[in-house]
N, C-alpha and C positions, 0 to 999 in steps of 0.2 A: 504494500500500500504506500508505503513511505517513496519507494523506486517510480510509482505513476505520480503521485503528486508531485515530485518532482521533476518527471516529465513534464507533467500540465503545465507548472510553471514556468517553467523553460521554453514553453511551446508560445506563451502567453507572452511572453519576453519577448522573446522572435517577432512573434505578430506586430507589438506594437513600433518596431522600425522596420520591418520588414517588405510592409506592403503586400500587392494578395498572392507573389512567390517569395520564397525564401531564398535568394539566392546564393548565399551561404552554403547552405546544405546541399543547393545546385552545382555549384563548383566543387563541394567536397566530394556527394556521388561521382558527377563526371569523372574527378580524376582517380576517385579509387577504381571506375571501372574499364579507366583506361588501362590502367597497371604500366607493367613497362612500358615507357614510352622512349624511343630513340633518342639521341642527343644530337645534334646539329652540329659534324665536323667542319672544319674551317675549309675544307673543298669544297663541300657542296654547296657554304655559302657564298664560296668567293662567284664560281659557277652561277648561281642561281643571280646573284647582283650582276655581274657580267650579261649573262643574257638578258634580263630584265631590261637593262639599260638598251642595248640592240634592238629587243622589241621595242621599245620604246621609239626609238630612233627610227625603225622601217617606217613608224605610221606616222614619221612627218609627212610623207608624199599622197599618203592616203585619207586626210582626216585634215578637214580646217581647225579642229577640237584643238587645241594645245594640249601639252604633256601633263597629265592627273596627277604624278607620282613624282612625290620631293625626295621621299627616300625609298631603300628596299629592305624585304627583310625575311631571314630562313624562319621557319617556326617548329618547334616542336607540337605538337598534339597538345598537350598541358597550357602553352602556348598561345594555340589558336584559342582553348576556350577561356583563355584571361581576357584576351584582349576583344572578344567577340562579343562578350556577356553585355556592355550598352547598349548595342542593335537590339540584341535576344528579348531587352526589358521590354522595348519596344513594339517589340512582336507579339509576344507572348503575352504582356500585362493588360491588353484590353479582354483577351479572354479569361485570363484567371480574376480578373476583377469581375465578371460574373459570375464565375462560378463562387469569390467570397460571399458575394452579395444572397447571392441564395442559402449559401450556408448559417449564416446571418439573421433569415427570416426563417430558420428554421424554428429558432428560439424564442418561440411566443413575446408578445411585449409585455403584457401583464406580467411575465415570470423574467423579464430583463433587468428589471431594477433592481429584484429578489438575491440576482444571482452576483450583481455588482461585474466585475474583471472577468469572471466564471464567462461571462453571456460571449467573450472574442473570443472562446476557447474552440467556437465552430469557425470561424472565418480561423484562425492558426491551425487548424487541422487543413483546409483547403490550401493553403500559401505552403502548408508543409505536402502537400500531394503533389502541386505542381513542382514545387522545388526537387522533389524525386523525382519524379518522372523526365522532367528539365534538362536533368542531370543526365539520367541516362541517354537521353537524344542527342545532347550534345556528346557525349562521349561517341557514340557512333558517329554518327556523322563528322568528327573530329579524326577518326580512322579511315575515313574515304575522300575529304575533300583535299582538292592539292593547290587550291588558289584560298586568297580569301572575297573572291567575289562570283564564286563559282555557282553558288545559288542563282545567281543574277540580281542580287544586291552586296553593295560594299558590305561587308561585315567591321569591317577593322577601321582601324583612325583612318581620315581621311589622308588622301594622298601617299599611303604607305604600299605599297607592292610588295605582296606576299606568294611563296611559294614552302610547301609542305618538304621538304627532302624524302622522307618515309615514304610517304603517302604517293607523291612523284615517282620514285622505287619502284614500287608495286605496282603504278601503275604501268609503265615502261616496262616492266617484267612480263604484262602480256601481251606487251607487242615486242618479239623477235627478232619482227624481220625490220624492223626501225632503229636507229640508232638514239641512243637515251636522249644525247645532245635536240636530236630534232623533234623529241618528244618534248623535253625543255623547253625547247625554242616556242612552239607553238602556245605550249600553255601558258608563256608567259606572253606573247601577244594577245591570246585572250586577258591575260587577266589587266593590262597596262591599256587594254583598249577600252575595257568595263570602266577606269578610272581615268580617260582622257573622257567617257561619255555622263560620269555620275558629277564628273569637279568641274564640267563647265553648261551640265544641263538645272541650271536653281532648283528648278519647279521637280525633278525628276523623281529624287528621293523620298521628296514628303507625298507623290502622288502615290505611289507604292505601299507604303505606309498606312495612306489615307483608306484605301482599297481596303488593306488587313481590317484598319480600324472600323469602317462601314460594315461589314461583313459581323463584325464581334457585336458590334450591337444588334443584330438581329437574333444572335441565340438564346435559347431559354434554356434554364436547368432543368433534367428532368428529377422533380424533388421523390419520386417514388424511389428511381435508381439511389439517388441517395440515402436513404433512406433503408432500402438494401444493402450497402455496403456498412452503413453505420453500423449495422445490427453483427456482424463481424469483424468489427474496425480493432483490431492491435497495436494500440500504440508503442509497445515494447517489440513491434515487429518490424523491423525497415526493409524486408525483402518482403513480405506482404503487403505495403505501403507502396513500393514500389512497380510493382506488378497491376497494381490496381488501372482498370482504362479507363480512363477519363475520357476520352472520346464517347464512350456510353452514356453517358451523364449529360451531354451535349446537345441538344435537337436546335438544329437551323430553323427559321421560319420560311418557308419557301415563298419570301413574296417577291413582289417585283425589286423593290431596291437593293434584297440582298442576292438575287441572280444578279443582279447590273454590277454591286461587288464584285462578286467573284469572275464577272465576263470582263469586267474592267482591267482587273489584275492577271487573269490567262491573257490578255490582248496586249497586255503592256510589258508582261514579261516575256512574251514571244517577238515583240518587238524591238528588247534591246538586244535580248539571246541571236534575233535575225542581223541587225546590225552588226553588231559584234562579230560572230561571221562571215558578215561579208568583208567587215574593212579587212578582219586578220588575214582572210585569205587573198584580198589583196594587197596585203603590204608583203606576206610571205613568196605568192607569185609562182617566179620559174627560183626562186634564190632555195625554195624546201623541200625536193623533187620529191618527199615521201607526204605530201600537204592532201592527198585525198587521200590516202588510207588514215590520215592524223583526223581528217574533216565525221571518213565516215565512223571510223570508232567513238570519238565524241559523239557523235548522233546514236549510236548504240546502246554508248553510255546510257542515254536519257532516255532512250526508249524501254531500257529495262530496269525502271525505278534509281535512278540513280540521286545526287544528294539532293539536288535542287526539287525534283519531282517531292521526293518522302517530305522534304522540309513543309513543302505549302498542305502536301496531302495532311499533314500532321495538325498545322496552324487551322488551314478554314475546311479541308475537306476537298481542297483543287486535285484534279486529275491534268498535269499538266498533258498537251497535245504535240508531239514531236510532231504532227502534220502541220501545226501553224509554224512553228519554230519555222520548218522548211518553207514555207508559203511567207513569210515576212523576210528570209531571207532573199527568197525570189525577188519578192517588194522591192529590196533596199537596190539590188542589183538592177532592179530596170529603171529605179531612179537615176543610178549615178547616170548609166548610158544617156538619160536623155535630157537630164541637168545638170551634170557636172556633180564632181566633189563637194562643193560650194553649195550648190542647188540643193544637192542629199542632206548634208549638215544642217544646212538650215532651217530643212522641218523640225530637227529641234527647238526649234525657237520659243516655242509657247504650243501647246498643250491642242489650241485648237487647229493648229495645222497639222498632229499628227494623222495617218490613215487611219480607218476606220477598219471594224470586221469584216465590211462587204467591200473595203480596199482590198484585201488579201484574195479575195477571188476574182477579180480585173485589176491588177496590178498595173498593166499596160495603161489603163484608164486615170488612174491615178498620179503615173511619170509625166503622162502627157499633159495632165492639166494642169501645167504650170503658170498658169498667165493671174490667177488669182496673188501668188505671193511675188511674180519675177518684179512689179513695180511698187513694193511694199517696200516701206522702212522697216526695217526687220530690229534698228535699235529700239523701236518702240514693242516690241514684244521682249526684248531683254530686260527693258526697265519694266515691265511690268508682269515679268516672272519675280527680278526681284524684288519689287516690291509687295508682292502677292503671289508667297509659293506656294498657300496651298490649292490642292488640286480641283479645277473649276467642272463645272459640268460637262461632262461629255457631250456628245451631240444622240449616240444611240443610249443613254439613257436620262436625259433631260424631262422625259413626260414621268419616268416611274420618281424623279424628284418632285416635282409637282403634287402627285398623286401624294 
């Protein structure tokens, strides 16, 4: 008895700085289930800054964007999820702030004032379930990724270019008939091209973000499932705690604005995934003769759950679509042909000139109608990304805002 009340206690402690994950606990799981984790020799970092920089350098010719990345840097596993966990709060804290909120109203009002400190001890039980489960996601996903913007959002400080050495390893290990160098090569074009597109588009980051956050207000708890679990809940158990899916717990409301959520962020993550793509493969060119076996195992990657996929599957429930990914790369490719480098870049500019869903199936329709932005001041959509970055209405879903 003495062992749970001091649990409780401690739980209650946690709660009140903790917010509705305990990140603490999250980084502690993560790294216990990381276990060994490699050490980052002075080769592979010198290598890994080396080519960085090279990528970096091919896509001056291919990209009006200037250089993302001020510095670079190797990571250990332990590593990646130090310095990941800002984004993660990000991500992750509009959902687990519902499911507190539920935990919360479990505890009748009449019997809240009864209970005094007692009454957070439901919301510190929920911030301690995400915080484990947290934990374990990041560890996995910390043993597969090999960039830190590989999800297709920056994870790490800005302007930092990262590459996994391990994780790199491993994955060059399954390609053979490749030489490690031009597996190297390539990933680090994606990843310096991800931050030549997040450090000079304002508006990009908070609309990604925005998408997660819209989607999180539409879910409700299911207080039975809870309810169920409670009636089994060990708190002297962390591998029971662990285990527990929280995904169950979860029910979307299918209505209009959180479809437009989720359409919004599958469109917009296929859309930098497609750019991204296309510039590296043309900065890389005829200079990485091994550039379409590199192009299609990437695409492979992601077709069979790879990290970016499981990460959104995890957060809102997305099933990312390797057929946009390819259909926005098409996009971007029949831009540059028939506006220039310039022309391509510059639909970043503001939010309402990127393509749309039914862009990606007449792409051709799309290059050619240029005549709307060719005599625009394109500075007046830069001041007013940054003066207003967050993410504006869409055009395909403007009526379910309304509504």
């Amino acid at each position: 008895m003495q062992q749970m009340m001091a649990q409780l206690q401690q739980m209650m402690q946690q709660q009140s700085g903790s917010g509705p994950v305990n990140w603490d606990l999250a980084r502690q799981v993560a790294n216990e289930h990381i276990g060994d984790d490699p050490m980052v020799d002075s080769v592979s970092s010198k290598a890994n800054e080396e080519t960085l920089r090279l990528a970096d350098l091919w896509l001056e010719n291919t990209t009006t964007l200037p250089s993302g990345i001020s510095t670079t840097a190797s990571w250990t596993r332990k590593d990646w999820v130090a310095h990941t966990v800002g984004t993660w709060k990000e991500l992750a804290e509009p959902l687990a702030a519902k499911m507190s909120q539920a935990l919360g109203e479990m505890v009748p009002e009449d019997v809240r004032g009864l209970l005094g400190p007692m009454a957070n001890l439901m919301q510190g039980i929920g911030s301690t379930l995400f915080g484990a489960q947290l934990g374990q996601a990041l560890a996995e996903l910390s043993k597969e990724v090999i960039t830190s913007t590989e999800i297709g959002l920056p994870l790490g400080p800005a302007g930092t270019a990262v590459i996994l050495p391990a994780n790199l390893a491993e994955y060059a290990d399954g390609m053979t008939d490749i030489p490690r160098d031009d597996v190297r090569l390539y990933v680090a074009l994606r990843e310096t091209a991800h931050h030549r597109l997040y450090g000079h588009v304002p508006w990009l980051r908070a609309h990604m973000i925005g998408a997660v956050e819209a989607y999180a207000n539409g879910i409700h708890i299911d207080q039975s499932a809870i309810e169920a679990i409670a009636n089994d809940f060990d708190l002297s158990d962390g591998e029971a705690i662990q285990q527990i899916d929280l995904s169950q717990l979860m029910r979307p409301d299918d209505t209009p604005a959180q479809r437009a959520a989720v359409a919004r962020l599958e469109h917009m993550l296929a859309l930098v995934g497609g750019w991204v793509s296309h510039v590296a493969a043309e900065a890389a060119g005829d200079k990485l003769p091994s550039l379409s076996k590199l192009t299609e195992t990437a695409r492979r990657r992601r077709a069979t759950n790879g990290p970016s996929e499981r990460t959104f599957e995890a957060l809102v429930g997305l099933q990312l679509s390797p057929k946009k990914l390819r259909e926005a790369t098409v996009l971007w490719d029949k831009i540059t042909r028939v506006r220039g480098v310039e022309g391509r870049d510059a639909v970043w500019n503001h939010p309402d000139l990127m393509p749309t869903p039914e862009d990606l199936d007449n792409p051709d329709a799309f290059a050619e109608n240029d005549a709307e932005i060719g005599d625009l001041d394109m500075s007046i959509f830069d001041q007013l990304a940054v003066n207003d970055p967050k993410p504006p209405k869409k055009r395909e879903d403007s009526e379910d805002d309304e509504d």
